[in-house]
C-alpha positions as a printed NumPy array, in Angstrom:
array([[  6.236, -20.406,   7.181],
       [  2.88 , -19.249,   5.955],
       [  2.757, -18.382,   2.002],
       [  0.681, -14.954,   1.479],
       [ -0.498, -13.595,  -1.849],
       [  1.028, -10.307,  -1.963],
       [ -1.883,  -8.217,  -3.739],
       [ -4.427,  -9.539,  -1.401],
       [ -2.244,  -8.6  ,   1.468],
       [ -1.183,  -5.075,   0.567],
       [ -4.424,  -4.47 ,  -0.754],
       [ -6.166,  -5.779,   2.524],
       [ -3.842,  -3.76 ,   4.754],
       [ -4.121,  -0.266,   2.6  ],
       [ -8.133,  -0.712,   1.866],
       [ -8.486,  -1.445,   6.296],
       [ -6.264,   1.171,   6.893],
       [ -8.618,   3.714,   4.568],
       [-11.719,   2.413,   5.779],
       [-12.9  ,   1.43 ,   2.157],
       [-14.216,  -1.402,  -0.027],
       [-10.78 ,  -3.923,  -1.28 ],
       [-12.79 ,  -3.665,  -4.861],
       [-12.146,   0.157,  -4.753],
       [ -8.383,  -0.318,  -5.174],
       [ -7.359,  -0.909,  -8.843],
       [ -4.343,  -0.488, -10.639],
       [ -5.504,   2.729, -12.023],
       [ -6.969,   4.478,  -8.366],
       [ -5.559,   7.911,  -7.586],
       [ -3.764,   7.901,  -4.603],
       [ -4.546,  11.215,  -3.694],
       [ -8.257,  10.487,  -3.829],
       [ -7.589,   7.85 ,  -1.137],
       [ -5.849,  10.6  ,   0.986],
       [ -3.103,   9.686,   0.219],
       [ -1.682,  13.578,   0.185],
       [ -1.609,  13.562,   3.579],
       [  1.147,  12.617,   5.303],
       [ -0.968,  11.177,   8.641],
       [ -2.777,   8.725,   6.712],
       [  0.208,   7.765,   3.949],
       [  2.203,   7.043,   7.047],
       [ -0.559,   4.786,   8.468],
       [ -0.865,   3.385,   4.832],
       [  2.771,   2.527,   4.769],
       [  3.341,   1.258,   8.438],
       [ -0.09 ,  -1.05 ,   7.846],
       [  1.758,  -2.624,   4.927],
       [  4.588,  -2.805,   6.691],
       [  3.018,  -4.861,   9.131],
       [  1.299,  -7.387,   7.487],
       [  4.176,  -8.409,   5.3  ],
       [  6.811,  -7.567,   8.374],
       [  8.859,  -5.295,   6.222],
       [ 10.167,  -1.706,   6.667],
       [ 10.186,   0.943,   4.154],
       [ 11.676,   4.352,   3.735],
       [ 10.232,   7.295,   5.453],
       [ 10.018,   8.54 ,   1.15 ],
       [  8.494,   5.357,  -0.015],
       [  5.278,   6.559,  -1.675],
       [  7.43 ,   9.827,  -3.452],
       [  6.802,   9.683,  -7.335],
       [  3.467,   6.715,  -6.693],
       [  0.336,   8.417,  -8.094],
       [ -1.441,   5.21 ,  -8.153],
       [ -2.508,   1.819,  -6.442],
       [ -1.05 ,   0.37 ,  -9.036],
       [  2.312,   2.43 ,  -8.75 ],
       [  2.352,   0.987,  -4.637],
       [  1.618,  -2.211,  -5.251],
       [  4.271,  -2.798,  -8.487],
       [  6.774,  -0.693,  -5.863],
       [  6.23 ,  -3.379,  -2.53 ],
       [  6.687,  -5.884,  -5.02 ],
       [  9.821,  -4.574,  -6.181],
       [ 10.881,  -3.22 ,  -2.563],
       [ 10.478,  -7.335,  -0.981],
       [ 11.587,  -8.726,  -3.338],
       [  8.755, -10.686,  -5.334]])
């Protein structure tokens, strides 16, 4: 079984799924800025992470994140690590 760095996969999966830099997403980046407001691309957000660590989330997962650093401390939490 393959060992994957959690940060550089989530933030991999959430900066292809944008269509932006990696180095854009820091702990502090506003969600919203990303697009993250809409419900289209926080789904594609979610499902992209979802895929690359082959996990499943609830349909609510990003409700109360504001920030990258909110998502990433939450799929940490969420699998486990």
């Amino acid at each position: 079984m393959a060992v994957i760095d959690l940060d550089d996969a989530v933030r991999a999966a959430v900066a292809r799924q944008l269509k932006i830099a990696p180095d854009r997403l820091t702990v502090d980046t506003d969600l919203t800025s990303l697009g993250l407001d809409d419900d289209a691309t926080a789904f594609g957000v979610i499902e992209a992470v979802e895929d690359v660590l082959d996990v499943r989330f609830p349909d609510d997962f990003l409700d109360g994140l504001h920030t990258y650093g909110q998502l990433t401390s939450a799929v940490r939490i969420a699998v486990g690590g």
